[in-house]
N, C-alpha and C positions, 0 to 999 in steps of 0.2 A: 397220416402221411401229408406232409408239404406240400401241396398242390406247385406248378411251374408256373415260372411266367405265361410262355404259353397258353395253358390250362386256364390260368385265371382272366386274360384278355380273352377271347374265346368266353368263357360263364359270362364276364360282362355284356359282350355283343347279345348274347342269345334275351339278355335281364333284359337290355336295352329293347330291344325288338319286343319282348312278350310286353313291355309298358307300354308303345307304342299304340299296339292291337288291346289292350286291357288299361283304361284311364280310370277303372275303380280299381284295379289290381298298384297303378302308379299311386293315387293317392293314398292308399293303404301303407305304400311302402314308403312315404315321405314322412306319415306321421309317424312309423313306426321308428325312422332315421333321425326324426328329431331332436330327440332329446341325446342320441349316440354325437351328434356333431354339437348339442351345445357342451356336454361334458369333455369333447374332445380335447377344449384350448384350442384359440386361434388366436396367432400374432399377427397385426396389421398395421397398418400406415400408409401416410404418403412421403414420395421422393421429391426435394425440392431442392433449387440452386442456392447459393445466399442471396438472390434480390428476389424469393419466395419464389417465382417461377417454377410450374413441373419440370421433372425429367421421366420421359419417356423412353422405355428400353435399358434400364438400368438393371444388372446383372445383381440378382440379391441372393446370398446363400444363408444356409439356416447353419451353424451350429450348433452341438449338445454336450456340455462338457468336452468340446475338443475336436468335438466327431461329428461328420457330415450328416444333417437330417434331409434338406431337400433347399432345393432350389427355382426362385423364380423371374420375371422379368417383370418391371413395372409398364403398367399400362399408359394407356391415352390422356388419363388423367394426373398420372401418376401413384396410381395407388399400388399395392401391394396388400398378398394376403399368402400367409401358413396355417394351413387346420394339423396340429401337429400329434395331439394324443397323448402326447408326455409331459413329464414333470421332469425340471431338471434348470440349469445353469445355462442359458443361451446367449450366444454370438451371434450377429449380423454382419453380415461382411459385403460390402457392395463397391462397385465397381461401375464405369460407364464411360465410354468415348468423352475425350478431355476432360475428363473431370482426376480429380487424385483418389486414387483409394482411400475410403474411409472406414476403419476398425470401431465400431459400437461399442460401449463398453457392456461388460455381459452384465444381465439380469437374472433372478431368478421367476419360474414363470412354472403354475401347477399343472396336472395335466387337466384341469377345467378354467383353467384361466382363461379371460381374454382381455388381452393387452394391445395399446396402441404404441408403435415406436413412428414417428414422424421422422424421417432422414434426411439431412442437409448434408449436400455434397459442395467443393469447395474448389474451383477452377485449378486443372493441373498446374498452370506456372506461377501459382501465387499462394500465398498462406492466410487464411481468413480463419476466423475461430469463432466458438458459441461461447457469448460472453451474457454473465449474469448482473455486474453489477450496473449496468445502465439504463434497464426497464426491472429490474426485479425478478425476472422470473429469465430462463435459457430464450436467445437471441441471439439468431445467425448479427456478426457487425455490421454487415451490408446492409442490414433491416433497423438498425437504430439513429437515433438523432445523435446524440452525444457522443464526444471526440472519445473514444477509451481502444486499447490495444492490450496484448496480454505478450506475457514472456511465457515461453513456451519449455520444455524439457529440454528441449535441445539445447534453448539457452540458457538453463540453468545449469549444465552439464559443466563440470570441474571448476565454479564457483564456490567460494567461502559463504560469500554474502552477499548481500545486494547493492551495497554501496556503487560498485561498477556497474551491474544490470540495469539500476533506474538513473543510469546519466544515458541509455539508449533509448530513450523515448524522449520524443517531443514536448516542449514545452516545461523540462522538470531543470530543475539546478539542485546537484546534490553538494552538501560540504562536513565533509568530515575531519575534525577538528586534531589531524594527528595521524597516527601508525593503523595499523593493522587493531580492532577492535576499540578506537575511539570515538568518543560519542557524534553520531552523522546525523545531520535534517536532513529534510527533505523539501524543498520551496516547488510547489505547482502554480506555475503560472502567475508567479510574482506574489502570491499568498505568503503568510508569514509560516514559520516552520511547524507553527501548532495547527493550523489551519484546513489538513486531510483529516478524512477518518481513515481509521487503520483497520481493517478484518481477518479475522482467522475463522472461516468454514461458515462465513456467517456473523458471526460475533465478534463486539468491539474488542481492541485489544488494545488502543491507546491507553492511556491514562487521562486521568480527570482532568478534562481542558485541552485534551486531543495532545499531548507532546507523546513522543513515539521516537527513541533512540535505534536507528535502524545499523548501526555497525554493529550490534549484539543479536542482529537476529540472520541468524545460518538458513543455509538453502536444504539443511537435512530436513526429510519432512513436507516438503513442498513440490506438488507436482505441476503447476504451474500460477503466476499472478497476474491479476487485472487490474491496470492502471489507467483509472477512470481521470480526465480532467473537466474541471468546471466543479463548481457549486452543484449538490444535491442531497440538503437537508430534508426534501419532499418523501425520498425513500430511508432516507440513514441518520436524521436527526439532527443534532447539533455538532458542529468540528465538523463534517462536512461543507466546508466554508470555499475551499476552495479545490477540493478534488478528493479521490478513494482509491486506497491501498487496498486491494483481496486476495489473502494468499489459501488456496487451499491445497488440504491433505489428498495424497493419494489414497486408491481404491486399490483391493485385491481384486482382481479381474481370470486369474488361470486357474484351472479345474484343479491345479495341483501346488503345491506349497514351489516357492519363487526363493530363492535364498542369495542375495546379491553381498558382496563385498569390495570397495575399494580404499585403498590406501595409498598415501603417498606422501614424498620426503620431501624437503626445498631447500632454499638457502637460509640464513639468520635461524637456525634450530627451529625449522619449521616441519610438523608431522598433523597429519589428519588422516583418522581410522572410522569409516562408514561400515553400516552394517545394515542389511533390508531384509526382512522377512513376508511375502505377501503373498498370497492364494485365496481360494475361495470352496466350501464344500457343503454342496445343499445348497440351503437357504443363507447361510453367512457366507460374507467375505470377509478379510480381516489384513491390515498392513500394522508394521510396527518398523522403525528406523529408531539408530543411535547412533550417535557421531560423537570424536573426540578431538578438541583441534588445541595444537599449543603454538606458539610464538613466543621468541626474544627482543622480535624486533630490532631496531638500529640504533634508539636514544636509552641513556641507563635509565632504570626504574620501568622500564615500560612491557614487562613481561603481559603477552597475554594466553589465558586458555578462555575455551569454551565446550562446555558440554551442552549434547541435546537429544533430546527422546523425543517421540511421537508416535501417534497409534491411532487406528480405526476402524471402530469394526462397524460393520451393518448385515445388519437379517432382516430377510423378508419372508414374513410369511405367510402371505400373499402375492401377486405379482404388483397388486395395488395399494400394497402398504411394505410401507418399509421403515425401519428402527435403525437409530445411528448416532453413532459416539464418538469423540474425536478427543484427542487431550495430545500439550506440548509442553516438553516442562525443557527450558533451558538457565543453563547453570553457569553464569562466567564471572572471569575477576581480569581485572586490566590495569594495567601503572598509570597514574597522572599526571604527568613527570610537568605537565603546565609547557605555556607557549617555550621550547625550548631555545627559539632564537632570540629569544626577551634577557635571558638570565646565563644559558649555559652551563648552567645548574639545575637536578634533575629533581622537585620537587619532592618527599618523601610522604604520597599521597596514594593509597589504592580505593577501586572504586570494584564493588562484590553488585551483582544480581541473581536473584531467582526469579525464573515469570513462569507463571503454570496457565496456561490455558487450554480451557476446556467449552466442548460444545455437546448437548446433545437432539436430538429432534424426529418426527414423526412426520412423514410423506403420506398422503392420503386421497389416491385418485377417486373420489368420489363415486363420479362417473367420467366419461371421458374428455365432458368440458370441464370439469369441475375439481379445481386439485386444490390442498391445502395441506399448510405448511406450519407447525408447532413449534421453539426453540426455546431450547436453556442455553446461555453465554455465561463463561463465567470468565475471570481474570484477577489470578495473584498475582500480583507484583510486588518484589521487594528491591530496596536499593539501600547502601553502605555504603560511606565515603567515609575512610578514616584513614588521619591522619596523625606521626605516633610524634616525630618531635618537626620543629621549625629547619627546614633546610634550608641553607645559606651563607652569605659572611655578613657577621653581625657589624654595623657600620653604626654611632663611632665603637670601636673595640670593647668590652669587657660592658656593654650599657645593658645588654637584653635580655638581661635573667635578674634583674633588680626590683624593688618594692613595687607595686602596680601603681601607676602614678609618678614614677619618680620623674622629676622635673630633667628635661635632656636626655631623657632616656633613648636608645636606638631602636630600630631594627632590622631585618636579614634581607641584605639584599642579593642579589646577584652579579656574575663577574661583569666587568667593562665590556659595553657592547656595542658595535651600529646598527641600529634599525633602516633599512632602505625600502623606502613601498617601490609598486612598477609604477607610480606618477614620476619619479626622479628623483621627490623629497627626502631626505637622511635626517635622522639626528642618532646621537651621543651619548651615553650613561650610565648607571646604574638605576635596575628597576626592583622596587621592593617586591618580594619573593611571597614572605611572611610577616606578620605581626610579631613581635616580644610579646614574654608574658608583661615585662614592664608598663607594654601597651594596652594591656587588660586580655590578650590571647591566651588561652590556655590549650593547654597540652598532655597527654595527646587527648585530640576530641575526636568525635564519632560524629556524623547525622544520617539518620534513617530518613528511607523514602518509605511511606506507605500507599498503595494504590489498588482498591479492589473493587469490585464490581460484577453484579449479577444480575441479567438481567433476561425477559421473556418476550417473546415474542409470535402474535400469530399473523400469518397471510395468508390470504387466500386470491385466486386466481380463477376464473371465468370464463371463457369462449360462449359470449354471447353470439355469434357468429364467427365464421372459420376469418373473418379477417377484424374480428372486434372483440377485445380482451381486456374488463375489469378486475381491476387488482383493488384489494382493501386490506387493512391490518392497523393492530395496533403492537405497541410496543412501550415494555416498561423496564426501566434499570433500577436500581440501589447501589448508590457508588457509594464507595468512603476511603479515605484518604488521611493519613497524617503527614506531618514534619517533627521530629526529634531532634533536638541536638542539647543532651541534659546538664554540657557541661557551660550552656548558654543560657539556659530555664529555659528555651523552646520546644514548647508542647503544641504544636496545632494541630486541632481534627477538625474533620469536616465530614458530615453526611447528608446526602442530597438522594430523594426521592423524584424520579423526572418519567412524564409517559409522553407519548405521542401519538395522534390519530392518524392514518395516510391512507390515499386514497390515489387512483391513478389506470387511464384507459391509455391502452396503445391499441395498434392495428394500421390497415391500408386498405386504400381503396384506390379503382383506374388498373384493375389487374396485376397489382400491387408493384403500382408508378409511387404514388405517392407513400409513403409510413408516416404516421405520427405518434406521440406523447403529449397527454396532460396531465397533470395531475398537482399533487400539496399534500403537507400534513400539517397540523393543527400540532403544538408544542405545548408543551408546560413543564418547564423546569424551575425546580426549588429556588435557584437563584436570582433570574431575570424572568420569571416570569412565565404569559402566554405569550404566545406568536406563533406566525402563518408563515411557512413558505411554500412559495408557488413553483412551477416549473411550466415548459411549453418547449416543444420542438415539432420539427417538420423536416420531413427527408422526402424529395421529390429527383426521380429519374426525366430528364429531360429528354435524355437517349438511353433505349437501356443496352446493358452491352451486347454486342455482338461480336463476331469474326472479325471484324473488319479492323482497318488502323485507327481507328476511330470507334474506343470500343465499350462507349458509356459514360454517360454522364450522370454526377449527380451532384446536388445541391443541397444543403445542409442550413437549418437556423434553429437557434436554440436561445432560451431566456429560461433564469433561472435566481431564485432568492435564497440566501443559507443565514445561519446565524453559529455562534459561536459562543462555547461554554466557556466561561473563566477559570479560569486554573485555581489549584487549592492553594495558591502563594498570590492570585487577583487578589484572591478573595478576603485571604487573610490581611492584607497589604491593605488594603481597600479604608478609606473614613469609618465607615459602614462595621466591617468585620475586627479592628481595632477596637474600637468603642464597644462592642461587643464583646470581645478578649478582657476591657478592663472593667468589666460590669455596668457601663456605663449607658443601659437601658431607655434610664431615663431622659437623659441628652439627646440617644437616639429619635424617641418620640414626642420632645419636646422643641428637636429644631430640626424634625422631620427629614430626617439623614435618609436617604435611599440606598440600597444595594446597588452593585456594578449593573450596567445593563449589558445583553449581551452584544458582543460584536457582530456587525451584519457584513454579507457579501452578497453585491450583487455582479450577474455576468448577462453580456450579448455579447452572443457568439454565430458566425457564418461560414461558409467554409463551400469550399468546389473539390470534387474529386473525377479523375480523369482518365480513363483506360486507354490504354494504347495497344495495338497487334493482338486485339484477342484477350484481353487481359493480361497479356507476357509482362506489362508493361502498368502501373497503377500511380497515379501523381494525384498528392492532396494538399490544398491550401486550405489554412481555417485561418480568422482575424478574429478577436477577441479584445474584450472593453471589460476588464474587472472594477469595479469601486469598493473598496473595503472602508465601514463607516466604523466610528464610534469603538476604535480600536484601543487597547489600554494602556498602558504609561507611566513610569515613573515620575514623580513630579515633585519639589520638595515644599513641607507644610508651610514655608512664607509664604506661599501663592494663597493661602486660604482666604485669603479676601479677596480673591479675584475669581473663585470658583465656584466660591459662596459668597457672592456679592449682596442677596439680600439680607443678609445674615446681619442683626449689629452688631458694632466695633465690639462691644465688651465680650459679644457671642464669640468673636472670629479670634480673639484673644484668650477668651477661655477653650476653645480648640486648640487652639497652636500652644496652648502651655500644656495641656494633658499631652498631648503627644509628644512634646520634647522632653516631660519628664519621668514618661514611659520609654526614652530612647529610640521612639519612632520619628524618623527625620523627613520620611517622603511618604506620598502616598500614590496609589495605582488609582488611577481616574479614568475614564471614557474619553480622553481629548484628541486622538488621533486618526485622522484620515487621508490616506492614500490611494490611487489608482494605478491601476497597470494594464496597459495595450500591449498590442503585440502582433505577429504573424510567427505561424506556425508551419513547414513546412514539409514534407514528407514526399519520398519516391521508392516504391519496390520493383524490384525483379526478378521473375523466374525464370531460370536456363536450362531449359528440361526437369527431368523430375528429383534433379541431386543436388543443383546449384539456385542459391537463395539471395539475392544482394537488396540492402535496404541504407538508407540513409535520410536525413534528418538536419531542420537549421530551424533556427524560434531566434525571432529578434524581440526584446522585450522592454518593450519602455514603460517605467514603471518611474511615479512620483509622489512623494509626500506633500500633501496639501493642504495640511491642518497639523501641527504639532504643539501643545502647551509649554512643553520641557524645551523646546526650541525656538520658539518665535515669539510667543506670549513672557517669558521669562527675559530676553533679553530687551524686551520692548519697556518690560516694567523695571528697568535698571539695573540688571543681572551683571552679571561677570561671564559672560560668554570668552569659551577656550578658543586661541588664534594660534597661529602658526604663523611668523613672517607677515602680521595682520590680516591673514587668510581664515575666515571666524569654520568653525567646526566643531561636530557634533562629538560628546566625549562617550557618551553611551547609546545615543539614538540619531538620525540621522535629520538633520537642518530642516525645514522648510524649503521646496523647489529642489530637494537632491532626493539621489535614490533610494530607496530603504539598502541596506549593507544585505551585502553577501547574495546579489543576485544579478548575478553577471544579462547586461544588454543584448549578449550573442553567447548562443550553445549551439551545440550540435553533433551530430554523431553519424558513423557510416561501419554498417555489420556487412560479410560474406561470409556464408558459409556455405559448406558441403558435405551432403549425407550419401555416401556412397555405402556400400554392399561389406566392405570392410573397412577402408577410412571412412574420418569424420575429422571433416578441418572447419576453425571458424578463427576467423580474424576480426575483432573491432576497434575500434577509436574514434573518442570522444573530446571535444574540446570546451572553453570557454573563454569569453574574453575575459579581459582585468573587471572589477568590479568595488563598487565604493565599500569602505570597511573604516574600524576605527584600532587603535593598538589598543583600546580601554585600559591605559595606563595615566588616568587621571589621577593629578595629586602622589604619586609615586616614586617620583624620581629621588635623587638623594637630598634634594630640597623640597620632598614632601610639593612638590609642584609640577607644572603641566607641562617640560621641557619634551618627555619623550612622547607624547601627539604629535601626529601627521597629519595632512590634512585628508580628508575622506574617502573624496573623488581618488578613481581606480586605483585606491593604495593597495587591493588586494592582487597578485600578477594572473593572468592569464596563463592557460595551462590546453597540452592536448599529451590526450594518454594513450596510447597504443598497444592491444593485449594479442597475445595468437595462442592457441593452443591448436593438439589432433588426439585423435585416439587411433586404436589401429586392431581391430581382430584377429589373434592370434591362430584362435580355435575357435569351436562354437561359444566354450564357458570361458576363455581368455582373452581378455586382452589387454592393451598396455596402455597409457596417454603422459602427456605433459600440459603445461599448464606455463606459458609467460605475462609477466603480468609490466606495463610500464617501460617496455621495449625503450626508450627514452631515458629512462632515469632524472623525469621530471620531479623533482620534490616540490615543485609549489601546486601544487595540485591543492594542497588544503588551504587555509585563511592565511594573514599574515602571521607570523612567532609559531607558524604549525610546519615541521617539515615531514613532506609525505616520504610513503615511502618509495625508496630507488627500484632496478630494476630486479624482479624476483622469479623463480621460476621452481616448478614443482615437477615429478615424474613420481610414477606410478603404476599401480596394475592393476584390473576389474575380475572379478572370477564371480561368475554366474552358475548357478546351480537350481537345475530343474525346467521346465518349458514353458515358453512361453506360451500365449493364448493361439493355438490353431496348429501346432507343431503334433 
């Protein structure tokens, strides 16, 4: 029989009392309890703010696959503890005067387990996150030195892609070259477009030399991303040069399978159909998503779709080890139709990818200071440009399908056009589209991109004291890469073996006033070699926050060294990798030819942040001094005496003839150095617990201060392109001008609101004009430089305005829309690119199954 409540308080008192009166009878029965409470499991921790600070009195409940086990309150110190007896899938759910409710994601945990969960709580009227890629291991932001922010679910919520999401952060300039699905950089901080690393779960996803086309990669799949700014080679290797992309996959977190669907329709034949499967049972959890999206777009030729899968699963089978898999395989094809305001004619060009990326890795609390980290990265990438004949009007008539060589021959240009930048300057033309075969083009041609990469990874992680944490690891890739195009005889591979050593302490001290970061990794890559980058930051509370209108301060300084990998087209391009191409070995070690070296970046960075009413209210200034050295460049082989000056005449003549009669005219050299300042500016606000407002402005000055192809060329007698005698860069930007495509002023301003049943979010982003070039050297109908403009802000200035809601119908329905470009700004992308007008989408979410705690 069940004993009662009653009953069983009552045996207790009486136990209690006979221990009291009997201390051999107590110690009998402690040893005898001993070993019943260590096979029990217990889950523990402490409660802490984001500036590390306890919380005292914070309400903490246990669940168990779904179901209430027991509840407690955090002590003096902050700690917490559950002796729970079971085995099973566990929730934490805590709770505590101004602070926001925070959901744990569940774990699995034996019933002899004993596990630590640490809980950071997050000021109710502001949005703070644990972010990983800025010390390597999970960090409340308030605890780190370096500038990084994350996009959050909410913000990813009825997004395509990311192209609009990373123009709402500080300091980035995104340009997407076209419609819906054309190829987008990304510039951080005045860096050049190859110049972040890019991660999926962990693992690089770039391609060989860090480029990373971000308008093909869909928000299916992604539960939220961290967008780290500054240089940090010390933790992520090389192409961390000037900041880090990290997107990762969602977790199956509910005791019971999650079945999520939405779909919806828009204008220009636009349809996207999502599909989510997530739960967890036992010791696995498991997600899987797949999305379908198609477009027509506005310009002819320019259809796009894109397909995308994703999956994840993790077991634990243990509470302190855990197994886990991730793979994203997306699949899209988009028109090229080429800068459409240049020609008005729709190029007859498509561009195909597949990228499969895949991660897998091994979690391993050692003991409870002591955790370490295993990883397999991998990365296919493929890419397909093909084009089937020459689109255009063959200009003079009946010339462009004649003998190869035929003396007069034409080629395809495009209709009569005006080119107008936002400087005010115009010109007039016809711009050639295509080559004839006459002109030695052939048709139709193909070129493949090849780009793979696998690579391992170990770290591990320390608490040599609860406020002092060594991090080490190493890390090794195997990249390889081609270029195709057979109907050109270009075959280039490349395969490059690269590791790296890292090392690095963070922690606080002063009650955790101060935080800091040190650390470096040691480098060796195939092509440039060894090298050292360092890192160092400091985050000091001057005031820490409190209630008051005046509610914390703190102070920020960061130093940081990066390097950069060369692309498999440096490389090939390169003196070095030529002479190599044509067996020409011996040259190579006879007039002691070096490879590219890599690009370096270095940054100082400082920054104030400012609480106001409590933290309601959060304002941050950072300034920033980037120097990007020994940057690469096109340069053409007349310069060879002047690059290889000690070289003799006969040497620098016997160069320049192999190369010109291998049809290689230029070469990719080290000659380029630029810097970029700036200030970066940031304010958020919370208005109770529904309304969210944030906004954002980066002024950035940024100059080129060394250029070969620019300043050394025209000094040694060159033919430098003019405009009205106004001299300008044809493919690269002057000496004393900005590098293109990176607008002086950005900025952005989000509200949203997460109600009970709505969810409204409103943003927009802008940019001023920005230096660019029409790269339509030598093209015009006299094969000459008529349609150049001159540089400065040829590119226009742009602000984009998006709103969407959703609206819960029922528990598993509900409905949303989606506007995108409220303005019907088309210059949003570079010059000759029109974006697109205004668009908008409607649709419906249908939810099947419960969520975590229902």
């Amino acid at each position: 029989m069940t004993p009662t409540k009653k009953n069983f308080q009552w045996r207790t008192y009486v136990l209690r009392a006979r221990c009291l009166f009997h201390p051999y009878l107590s110690a009998a029965l402690v040893l005898l309890l001993s070993p019943a409470l260590l096979l029990a499991g217990v889950i523990r921790g402490t409660v802490t703010d984001n500036t590390g600070a306890t919380v005292t009195g914070a309400t903490i409940v246990l669940l168990n696959g779904g179901k209430y086990v027991a509840k407690t309150l955090s002590t003096s110190d902050g700690s917490y503890q559950f002796v729970t007896g079971q085995s099973g899938r566990f929730t934490i759910v805590i709770t505590a005067p101004s602070f926001r409710q925070l959901d744990v994601p569940a774990f699995w945990a034996g019933s002899g387990d004993s596990v630590e969960k640490n809980l950071v709580m997050e000021p109710q009227w502001v949005h703070q996150s644990i972010v990983v890629t800025a010390t390597g291991t999970p960090t409340p932001q308030q605890q780190t030195t370096s500038s990084v922010d994350v996009l959050s679910g909410l913000d990813l919520q009825r997004r395509y892609d990311f192209v609009s999401l990373l123009r709402l952060q500080p300091g980035t300039s995104v340009v997407q070259a076209g419609e819906l699905g054309a190829q987008t950089s990304l510039f951080i901080r005045g860096g050049d477009s190859n110049a972040a690393r890019i991660l999926m779960d962990g693992a690089t996803i770039d391609e060989v030399g860090g480029i990373f086309d971000f308008g093909s990669q869909p928000t299916t799949g992604i539960e939220n991303t961290e967008v780290l700014r500054g240089p940090d080679s010390s933790l992520y290797g090389a192409d961390a040069a000037s900041g880090v992309v990290s997107f990762n996959t969602p977790r199956g977190y509910t005791p019971s399978p999650l079945l999520t669907f939405h779909g919806d329709i828009g204008n220009f034949t636009t349809f996207l159909n999502e599909l989510e499967l997530a739960g967890s049972h036992k010791k696995l959890d498991y997600y899987g998503a797949y999305s379908w999206l198609q477009t027509q777009n506005t310009i002819p030729m320019d259809e796009y779709h894109l397909g995308s899968g994703a999956v994840n699963l993790g077991w634990a089978p243990t509470a302190n080890l855990i197994f886990r898999g991730t793979a994203h395989y997306n699949v899209s094809a988009t028109g090229v139709p080429n800068a459409w305001d240049f020609y008005h004619v729709a190029d007859d060009r498509k561009q195909s990818d597949q990228n499969l990326y895949m991660s897998g890795s091994v979690d391993y609390q050692f003991t409870p200071d002591f955790h370490n980290h295993i990883a397999y990265g991998g990365a296919r990438k493929r890419e397909q440009s093909m084009q089937w004949y020459p689109a255009g009007i063959c200009v003079p008539a009946g010339t462009c399908e004649e003998d190869l060589g035929t003396p007069g021959a034409g080629n395809y240009y495009g209709l009569p056009v005006t080119i107008a930048g936002a400087n005010g300057y115009s010109t007039s033309g016809q711009a050639i589209l295509n080559y004839s075969t006459a002109n030695y083009s052939v048709y139709p041609n193909r070129l493949d991109l090849v780009n793979n990469r696998d690579q391992a990874l170990y770290q591990g992680d320390f608490h040599l004291t609860p406020h002092l944490m060594i991090l080490g690891g190493f890390h090794f890739e195997d990249e390889r890469g081609a270029e195709r195009e057979p109907v050109y005889f270009l075959d280039e591979n490349a395969r490059r073996h690269n590791y790296d050593y890292l090392a690095e302490v963070h922690g606080d001290f002063l009650h955790s006033r101060i935080f800091y970061t040190l650390g470096g990794s040691l480098e060796h890559y195939q092509v440039f070699g060894t090298q050292t980058s360092p890192r160092g930051g400091i985050s000091v509370y001057a005031f820490k926050p409190s209630p008051h209108v005046f509610s914390g301060t703190r102070v920020t300084f960061n130093f940081a060294e990066a390097v950069r990998e060369p692309t498999i087209a440096d490389e090939s391009g390169s003196l070095y990798g030529l002479l190599l191409a044509y067996g020409e070995q011996s040259i190579i070690q006879q007039l002691n030819i070096p490879q590219l070296s890599a690009p370096t970046a270095r940054t100082y960075e400082g920054g104030v942040e400012q609480g106001f009413l409590g933290d309601r209210v959060i304002f941050h200034v950072n300034f920033f001094h980037n120097e990007f050295g020994r940057q690469i460049e096109d340069v053409g082989t007349g310069l060879i005496p002047y690059f290889f000056p000690d070289l003799a005449t006969a040497q620098q003549q016997q160069l320049e003839g192999l190369l010109n009669n291998n049809g290689a005219f230029s070469l990719d050299v080290n000659s380029q150095n630029f810097r970029a300042l700036g200030i970066e500016t940031t304010a958020e606000a919370g208005l109770g617990r529904s309304i969210f407002l944030r906004g954002g402005y980066t002024y950035l000055d940024a100059v080129v201060q060394h250029s070969f192809s620019s300043d050394e060329e025209n000094l040694l007698g060159g033919y430098p392109a003019t405009f009205d005698g106004i001299p300008l860069g044809i493919y690269s930007p002057l000496v004393g001008a900005r590098p293109f495509r990176r607008p002086p002023h950005t900025g952005f301003v989000t509200a949203t609101y997460a109600g009970k049943r709505w969810t409204l979010a409103a943003t927009g982003s802008f940019a001023s004009r920005s230096d660019d070039s029409t790269y339509l050297g030598y093209m015009d109908i006299n094969q000459g430089n008529s349609l150049l403009l001159p540089n400065r802000n040829l590119d226009y200035g742009f602000a984009k305005i998006d709103a969407g809601a959703s609206f819960q119908l029922v528990r598993y329905l509900s409905i949303y829309g989606q506007t995108e470009n409220l303005t019907s700004d088309q210059h949003i992308a570079p010059i000759g690119y029109p974006s697109l007008p205004f668009t908008f989408r409607v649709g419906l979410r249908i939810q099947l199954g419960k969520q975590a705690g229902e």
